[in-house]
VEXZA-159959 format. One record per residue: x, y, z of N, C-alpha, C in turn. Coordinates in steps of 0.02 Angstrom, whole numbers, plus 50000, padded with zeros to 5 digits. Example, Ala and Ser with C-alpha at 12.3 -4.5 7.8 and 13.67 -1.06 7.14 Angstrom:
% VEXZA-159959
> 50660 49716 50390 50615 49775 50390 50660 49835 50390 $
> 50642 49888 50354 50684 49947 50357 50645 50002 50394 $
% end
This chain:
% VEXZA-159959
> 49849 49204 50699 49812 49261 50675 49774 49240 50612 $
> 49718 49244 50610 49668 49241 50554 49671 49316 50519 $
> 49639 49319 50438 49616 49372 50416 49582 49408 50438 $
> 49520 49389 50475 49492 49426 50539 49498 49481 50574 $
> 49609 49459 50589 49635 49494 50634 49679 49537 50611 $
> 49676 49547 50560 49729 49606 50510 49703 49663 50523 $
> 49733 49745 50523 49713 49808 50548 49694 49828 50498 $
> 49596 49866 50527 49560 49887 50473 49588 49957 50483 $
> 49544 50005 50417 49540 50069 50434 49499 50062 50471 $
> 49457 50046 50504 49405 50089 50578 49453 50055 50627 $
> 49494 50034 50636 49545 50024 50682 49616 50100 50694 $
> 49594 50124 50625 49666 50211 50614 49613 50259 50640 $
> 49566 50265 50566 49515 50312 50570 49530 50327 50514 $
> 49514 50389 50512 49541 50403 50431 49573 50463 50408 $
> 49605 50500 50483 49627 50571 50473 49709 50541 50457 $
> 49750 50501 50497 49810 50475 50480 49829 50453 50414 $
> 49783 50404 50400 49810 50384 50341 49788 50439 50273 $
> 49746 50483 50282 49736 50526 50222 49788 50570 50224 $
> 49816 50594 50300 49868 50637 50287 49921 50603 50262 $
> 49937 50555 50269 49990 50510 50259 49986 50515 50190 $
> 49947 50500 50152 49930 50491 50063 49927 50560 50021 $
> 49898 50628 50071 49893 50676 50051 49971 50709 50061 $
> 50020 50681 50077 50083 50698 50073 50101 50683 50001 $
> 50075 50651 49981 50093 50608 49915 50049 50634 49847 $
> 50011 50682 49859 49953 50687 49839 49914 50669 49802 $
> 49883 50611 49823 49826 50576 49822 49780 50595 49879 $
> 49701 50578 49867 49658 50584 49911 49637 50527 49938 $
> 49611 50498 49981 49591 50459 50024 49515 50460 50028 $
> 49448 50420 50002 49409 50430 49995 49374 50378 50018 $
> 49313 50384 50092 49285 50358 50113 49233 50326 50082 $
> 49216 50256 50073 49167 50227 50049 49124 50189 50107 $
> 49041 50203 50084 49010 50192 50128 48984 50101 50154 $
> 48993 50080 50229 48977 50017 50230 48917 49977 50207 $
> 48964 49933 50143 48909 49886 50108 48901 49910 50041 $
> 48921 49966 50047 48929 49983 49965 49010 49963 49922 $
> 48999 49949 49849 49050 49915 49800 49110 49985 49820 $
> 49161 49951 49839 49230 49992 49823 49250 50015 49770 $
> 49252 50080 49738 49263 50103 49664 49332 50087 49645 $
> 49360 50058 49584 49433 50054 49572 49450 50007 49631 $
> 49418 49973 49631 49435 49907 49680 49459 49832 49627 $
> 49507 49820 49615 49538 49770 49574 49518 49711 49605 $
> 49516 49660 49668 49488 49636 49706 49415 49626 49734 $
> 49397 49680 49709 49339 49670 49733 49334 49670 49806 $
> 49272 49660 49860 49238 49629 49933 49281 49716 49983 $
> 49310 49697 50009 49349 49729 50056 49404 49794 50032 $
> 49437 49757 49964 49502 49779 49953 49497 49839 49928 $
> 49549 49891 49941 49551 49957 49896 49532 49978 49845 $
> 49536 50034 49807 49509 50042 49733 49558 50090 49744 $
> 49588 50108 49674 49617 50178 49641 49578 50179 49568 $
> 49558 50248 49567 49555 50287 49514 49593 50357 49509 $
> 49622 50352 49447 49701 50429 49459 49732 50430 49499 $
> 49707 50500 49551 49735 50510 49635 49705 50492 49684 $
> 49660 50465 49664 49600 50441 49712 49629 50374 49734 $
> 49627 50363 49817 49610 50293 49855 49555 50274 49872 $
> 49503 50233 49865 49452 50203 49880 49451 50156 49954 $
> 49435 50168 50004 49405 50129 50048 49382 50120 50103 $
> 49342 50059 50142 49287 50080 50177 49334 50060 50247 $
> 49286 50053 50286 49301 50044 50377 49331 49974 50381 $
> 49293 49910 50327 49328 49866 50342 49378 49859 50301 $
> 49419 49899 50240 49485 49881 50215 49541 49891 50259 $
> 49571 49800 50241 49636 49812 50296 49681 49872 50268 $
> 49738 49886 50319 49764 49926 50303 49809 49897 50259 $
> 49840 49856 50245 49894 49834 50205 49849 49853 50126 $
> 49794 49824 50108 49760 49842 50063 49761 49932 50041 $
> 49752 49972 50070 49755 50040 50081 49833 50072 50050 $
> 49870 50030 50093 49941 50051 50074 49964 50027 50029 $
> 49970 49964 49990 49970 49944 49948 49949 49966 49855 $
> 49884 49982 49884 49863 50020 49836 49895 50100 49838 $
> 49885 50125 49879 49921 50183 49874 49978 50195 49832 $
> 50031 50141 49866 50094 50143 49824 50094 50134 49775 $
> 50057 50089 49735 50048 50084 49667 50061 50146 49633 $
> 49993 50204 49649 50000 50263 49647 50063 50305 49658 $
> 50099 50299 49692 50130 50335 49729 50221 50319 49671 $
> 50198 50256 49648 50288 50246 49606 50278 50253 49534 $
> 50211 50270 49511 50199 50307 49444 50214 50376 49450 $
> 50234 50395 49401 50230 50469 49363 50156 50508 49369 $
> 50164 50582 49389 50070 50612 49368 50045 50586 49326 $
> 50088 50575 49261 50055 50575 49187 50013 50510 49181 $
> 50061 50434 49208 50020 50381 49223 49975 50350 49266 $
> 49979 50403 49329 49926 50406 49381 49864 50423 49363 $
> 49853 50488 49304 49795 50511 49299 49779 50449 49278 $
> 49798 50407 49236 49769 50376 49187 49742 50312 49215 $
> 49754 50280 49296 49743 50226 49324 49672 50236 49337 $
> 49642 50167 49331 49567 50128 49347 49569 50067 49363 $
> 49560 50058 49447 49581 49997 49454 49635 49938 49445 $
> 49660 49944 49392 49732 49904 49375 49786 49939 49373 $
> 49836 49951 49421 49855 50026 49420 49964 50006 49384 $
> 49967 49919 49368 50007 49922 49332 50029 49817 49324 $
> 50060 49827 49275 50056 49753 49260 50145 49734 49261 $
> 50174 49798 49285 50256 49775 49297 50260 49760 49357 $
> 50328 49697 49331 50336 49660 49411 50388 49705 49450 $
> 50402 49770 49417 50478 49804 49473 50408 49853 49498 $
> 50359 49876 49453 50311 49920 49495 50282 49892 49549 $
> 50279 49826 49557 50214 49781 49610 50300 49787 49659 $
> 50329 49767 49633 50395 49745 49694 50399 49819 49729 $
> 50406 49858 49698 50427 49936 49733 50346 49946 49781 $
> 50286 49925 49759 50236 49963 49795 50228 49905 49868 $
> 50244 49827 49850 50248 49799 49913 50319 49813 49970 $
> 50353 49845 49926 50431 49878 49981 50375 49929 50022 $
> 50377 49986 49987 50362 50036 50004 50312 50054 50075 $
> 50236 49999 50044 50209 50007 50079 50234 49982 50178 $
> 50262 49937 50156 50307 49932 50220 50321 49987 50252 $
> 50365 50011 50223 50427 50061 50225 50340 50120 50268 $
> 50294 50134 50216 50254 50190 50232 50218 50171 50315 $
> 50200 50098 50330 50157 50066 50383 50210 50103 50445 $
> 50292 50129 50436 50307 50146 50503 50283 50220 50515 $
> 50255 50256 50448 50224 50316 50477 50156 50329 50510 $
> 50112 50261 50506 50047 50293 50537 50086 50250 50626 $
> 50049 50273 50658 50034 50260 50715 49987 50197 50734 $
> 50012 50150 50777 49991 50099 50799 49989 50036 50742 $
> 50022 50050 50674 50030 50009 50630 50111 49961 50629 $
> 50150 49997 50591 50232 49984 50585 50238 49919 50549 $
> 50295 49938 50526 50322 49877 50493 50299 49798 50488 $
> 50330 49786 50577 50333 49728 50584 50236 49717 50579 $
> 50210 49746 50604 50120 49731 50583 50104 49728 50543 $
> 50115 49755 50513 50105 49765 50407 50133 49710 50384 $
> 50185 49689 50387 50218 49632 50379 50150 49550 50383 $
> 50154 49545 50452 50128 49478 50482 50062 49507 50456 $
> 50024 49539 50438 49945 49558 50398 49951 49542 50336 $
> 50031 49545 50310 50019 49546 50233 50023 49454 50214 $
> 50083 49425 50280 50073 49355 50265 49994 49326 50306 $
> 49969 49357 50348 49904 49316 50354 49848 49317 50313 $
> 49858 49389 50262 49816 49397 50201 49820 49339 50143 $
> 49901 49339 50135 49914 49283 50076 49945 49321 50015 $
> 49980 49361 50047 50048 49385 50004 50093 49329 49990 $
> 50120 49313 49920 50167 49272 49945 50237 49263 49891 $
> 50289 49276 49948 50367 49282 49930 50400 49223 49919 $
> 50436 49211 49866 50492 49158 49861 50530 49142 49923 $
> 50540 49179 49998 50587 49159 50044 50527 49147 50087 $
> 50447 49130 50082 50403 49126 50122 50370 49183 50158 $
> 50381 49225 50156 50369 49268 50216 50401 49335 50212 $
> 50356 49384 50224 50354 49460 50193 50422 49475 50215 $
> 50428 49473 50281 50477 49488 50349 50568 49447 50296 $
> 50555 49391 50248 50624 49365 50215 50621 49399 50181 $
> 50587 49391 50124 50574 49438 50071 50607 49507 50064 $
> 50573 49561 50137 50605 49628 50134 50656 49621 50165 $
> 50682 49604 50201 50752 49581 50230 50813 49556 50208 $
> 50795 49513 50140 50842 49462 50107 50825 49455 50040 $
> 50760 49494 50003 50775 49480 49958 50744 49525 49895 $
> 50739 49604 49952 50705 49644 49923 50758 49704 49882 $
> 50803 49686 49855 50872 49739 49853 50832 49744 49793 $
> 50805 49752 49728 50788 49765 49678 50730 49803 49676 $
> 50677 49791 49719 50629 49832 49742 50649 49912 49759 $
> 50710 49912 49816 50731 49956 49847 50784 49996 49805 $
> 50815 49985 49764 50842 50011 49733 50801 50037 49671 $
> 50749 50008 49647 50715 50052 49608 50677 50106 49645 $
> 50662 50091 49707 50642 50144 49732 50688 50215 49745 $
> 50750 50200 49758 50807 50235 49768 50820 50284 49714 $
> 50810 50244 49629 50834 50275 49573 50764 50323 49551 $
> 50730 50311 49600 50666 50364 49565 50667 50397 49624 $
> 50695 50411 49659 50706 50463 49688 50646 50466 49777 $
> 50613 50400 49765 50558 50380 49811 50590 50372 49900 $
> 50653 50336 49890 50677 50318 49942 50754 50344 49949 $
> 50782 50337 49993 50859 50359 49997 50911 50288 50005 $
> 50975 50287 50001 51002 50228 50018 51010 50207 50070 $
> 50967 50248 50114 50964 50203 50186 50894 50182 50223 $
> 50858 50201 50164 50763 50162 50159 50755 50228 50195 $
> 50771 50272 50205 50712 50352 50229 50673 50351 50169 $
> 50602 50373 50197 50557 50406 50128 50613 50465 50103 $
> 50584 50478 50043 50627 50580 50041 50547 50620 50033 $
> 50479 50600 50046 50438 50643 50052 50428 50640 50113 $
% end
């Protein structure tokens, strides 16, 4: 699998994953093809957040989408409003938003886990045990438990939203 072959949004559409984010409430905001992604940290393809806002177009993969989301999603309102693009520089916040978004890829349809997973290592995520699939399996207990103590996840990885 090449980058190529990772799942865009014009592969969902964009009613799933906004409901999916608008559970969370954040908005999901279409950007038009060929135009700059707003609150895009990355730059080309990749997501943007500003506040509650998600930024992105037809070709952001989805791992990008979710990713960013979560960022959003393991802050407080108070520090959400305040995100532009860099939405945090702690390593338990980046660890909880690459759990999560996992955890979120089994709610859209035609995505899941294990896809989100093998997209995030053909993107060039990369874990001390190699590979997203060790990582959340073997070596994500600190991720998940911060998620747990904020009330994000339960002790048996259910969302609680």
């Amino acid at each position: 699998m090449t980058a190529s072959d990772v799942l865009r949004l014009n592969d969902l559409g964009l009613e799933a994953p906004a409901r999916l984010l608008g559970g969370f409430g954040l908005n999901l905001v279409r950007v038009a093809a060929g135009e700059a992604i707003p609150g895009s940290y990355w730059g080309d393809c990749e997501a943007g957040v500003i506040g509650a806002c998600v930024y992105a177009r037809d070709d952001t993969p989805v791992h990008s989408l979710l990713h960013e989301a979560c960022h959003l999603i393991v802050l407080p309102p108070e520090r959400r409003a305040a995100v532009h693009t860099d939405a945090t520089d702690s390593i338990e916040e980046e660890d909880a938003a690459c759990y999560l978004q996992i955890v979120l890829a089994e709610r859209l349809a035609g995505v899941g886990s294990d896809r989100l997973m093998r997209d995030m290592d053909t993107w060039g995520y990369s874990f001390r045990l190699g590979s997203t699939r060790a990582w959340f399996e073997q070596d994500a207990d600190n991720a998940r438990d911060w998620l747990v103590q904020r009330g994000l996840l339960t002790e048996a990885t259910a969302l609680t939203a």
